[in-house]
C-alpha positions as CSV (number, residue, x, y, z in Angstrom):
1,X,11.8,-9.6,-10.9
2,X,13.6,-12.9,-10.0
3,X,11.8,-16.1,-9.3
4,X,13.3,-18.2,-6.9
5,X,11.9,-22.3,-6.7
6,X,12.8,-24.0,-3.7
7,X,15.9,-25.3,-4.4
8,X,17.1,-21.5,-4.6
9,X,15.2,-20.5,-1.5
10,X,17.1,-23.8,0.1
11,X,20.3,-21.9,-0.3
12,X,18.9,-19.5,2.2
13,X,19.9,-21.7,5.0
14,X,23.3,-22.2,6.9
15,X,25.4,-25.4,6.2
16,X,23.9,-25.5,2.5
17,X,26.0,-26.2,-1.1
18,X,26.6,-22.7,-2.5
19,X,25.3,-20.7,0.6
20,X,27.5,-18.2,0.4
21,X,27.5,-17.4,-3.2
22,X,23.4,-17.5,-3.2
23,X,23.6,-15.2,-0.4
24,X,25.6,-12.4,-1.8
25,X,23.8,-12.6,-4.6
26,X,20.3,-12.9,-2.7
27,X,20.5,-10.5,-0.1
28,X,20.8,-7.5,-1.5
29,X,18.2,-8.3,-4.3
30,X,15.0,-9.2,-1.8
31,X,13.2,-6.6,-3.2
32,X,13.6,-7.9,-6.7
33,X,13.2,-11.4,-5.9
34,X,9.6,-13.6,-5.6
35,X,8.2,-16.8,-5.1
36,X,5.6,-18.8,-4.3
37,X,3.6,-20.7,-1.5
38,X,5.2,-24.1,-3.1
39,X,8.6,-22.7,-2.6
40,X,7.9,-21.4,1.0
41,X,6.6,-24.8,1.8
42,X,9.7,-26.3,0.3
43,X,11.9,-24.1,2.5
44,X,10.0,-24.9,6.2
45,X,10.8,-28.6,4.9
46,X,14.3,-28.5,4.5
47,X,14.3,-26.6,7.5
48,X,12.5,-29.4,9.4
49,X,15.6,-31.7,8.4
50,X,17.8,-29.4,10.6
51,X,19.4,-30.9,13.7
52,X,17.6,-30.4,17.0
53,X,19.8,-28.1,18.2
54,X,20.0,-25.8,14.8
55,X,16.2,-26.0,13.8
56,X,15.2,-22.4,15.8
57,X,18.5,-20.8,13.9
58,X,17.0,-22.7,10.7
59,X,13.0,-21.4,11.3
60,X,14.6,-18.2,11.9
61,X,15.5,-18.0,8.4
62,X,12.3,-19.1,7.2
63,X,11.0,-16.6,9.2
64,X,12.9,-13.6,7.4
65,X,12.7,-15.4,3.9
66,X,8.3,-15.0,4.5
67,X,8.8,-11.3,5.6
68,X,11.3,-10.3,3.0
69,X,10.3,-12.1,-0.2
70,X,6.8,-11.7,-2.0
71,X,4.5,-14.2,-2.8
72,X,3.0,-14.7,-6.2
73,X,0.0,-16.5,-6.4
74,X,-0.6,-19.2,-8.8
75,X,-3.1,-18.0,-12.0
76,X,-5.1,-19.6,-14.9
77,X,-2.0,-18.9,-16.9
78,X,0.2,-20.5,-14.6
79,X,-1.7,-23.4,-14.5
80,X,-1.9,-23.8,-18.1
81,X,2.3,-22.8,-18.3
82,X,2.6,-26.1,-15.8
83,X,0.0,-28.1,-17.4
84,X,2.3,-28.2,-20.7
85,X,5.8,-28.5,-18.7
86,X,4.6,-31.9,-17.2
87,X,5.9,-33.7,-20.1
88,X,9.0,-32.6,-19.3
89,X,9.4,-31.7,-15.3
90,X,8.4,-33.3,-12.4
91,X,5.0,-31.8,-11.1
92,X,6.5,-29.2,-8.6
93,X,9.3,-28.0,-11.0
94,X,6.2,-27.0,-13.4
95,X,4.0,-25.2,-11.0
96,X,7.5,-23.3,-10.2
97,X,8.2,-22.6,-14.1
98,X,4.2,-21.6,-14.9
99,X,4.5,-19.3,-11.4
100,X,7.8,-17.6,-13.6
101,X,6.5,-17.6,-16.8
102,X,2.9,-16.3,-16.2
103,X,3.6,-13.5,-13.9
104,X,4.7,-10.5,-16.3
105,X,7.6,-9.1,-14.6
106,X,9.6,-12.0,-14.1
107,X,12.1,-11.7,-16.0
108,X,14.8,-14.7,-14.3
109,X,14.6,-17.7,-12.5
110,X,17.3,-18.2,-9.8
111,X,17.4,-22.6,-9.5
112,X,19.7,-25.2,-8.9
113,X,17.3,-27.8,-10.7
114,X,18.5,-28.8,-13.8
115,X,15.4,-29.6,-16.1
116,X,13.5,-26.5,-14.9
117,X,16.7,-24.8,-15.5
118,X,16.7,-25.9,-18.7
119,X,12.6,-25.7,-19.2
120,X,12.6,-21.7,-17.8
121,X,15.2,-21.0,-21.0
122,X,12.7,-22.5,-23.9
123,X,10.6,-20.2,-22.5
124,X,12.8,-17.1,-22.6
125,X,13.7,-16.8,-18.4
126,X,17.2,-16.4,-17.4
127,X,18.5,-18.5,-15.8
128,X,20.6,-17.6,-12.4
129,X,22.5,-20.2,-10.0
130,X,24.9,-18.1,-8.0
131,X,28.1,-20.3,-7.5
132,X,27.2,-22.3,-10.8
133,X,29.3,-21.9,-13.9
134,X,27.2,-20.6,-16.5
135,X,25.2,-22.6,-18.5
136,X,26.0,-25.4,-15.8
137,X,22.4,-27.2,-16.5
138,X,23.4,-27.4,-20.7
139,X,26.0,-30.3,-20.3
């Protein structure tokens, strides 16, 4: 399973850096891809930055990005995973790592955040970034 933070599910929408390459990478994975609340909530607020004119094309994916990709739900362990990343990530980077890192089938995080990028690999998590050079977030 692939977590995706917000800054992935981001990618999700029209008009976005790397939309293309985080789609064809994206699309045909749903099944194997998760997130959160946090990173749904991210999502509906980029959204909400769309023109006027583009926002029901923009809700439209937000719509298919709730039907298609599960939701974890945050845990003890996730909490704890988060509590310790503060130190080092801004407070919704760490929910997003402790959401990757406690659930046990996680096995990748797909981000465009460089610190949590960087955070998710101490703890063993690929790290994925379609249209990113590898190891983009180690220089």
């Amino acid at each position: 399973m692939i977590y995706v933070d917000g800054s992935g599910l981001c990618r999700f929408l029209p008009g976005v850096r790397y939309f293309d390459e985080f789609n064809d990478f994206a699309v045909p994975r749903l099944g194997d891809l998760a997130t959160t609340q946090l990173g749904l909530t991210e999502l509906r607020q980029t959204a909400e930055l769309y023109p006027r004119e583009t926002k029901p094309k923009a809700f439209g994916v937000v719509e298919m990005v709730r039907g298609a990709v599960p939701v974890i739900r945050f845990s003890e362990h996730n909490v704890e995973v988060s509590t310790h990343a503060l130190v080092v990530l801004k407070p919704f980077a760490a929910l997003h790592l402790g959401a990757a890192v406690a659930h046990p089938e996680v096995h990748a995080i797909l981000t465009y955040d460089v610190e949590l990028a960087r955070a998710a690999e101490l703890y063993g998590l690929q790290v994925l970034s379609p249209g990113m050079a590898p190891g983009w977030h180690n220089g």
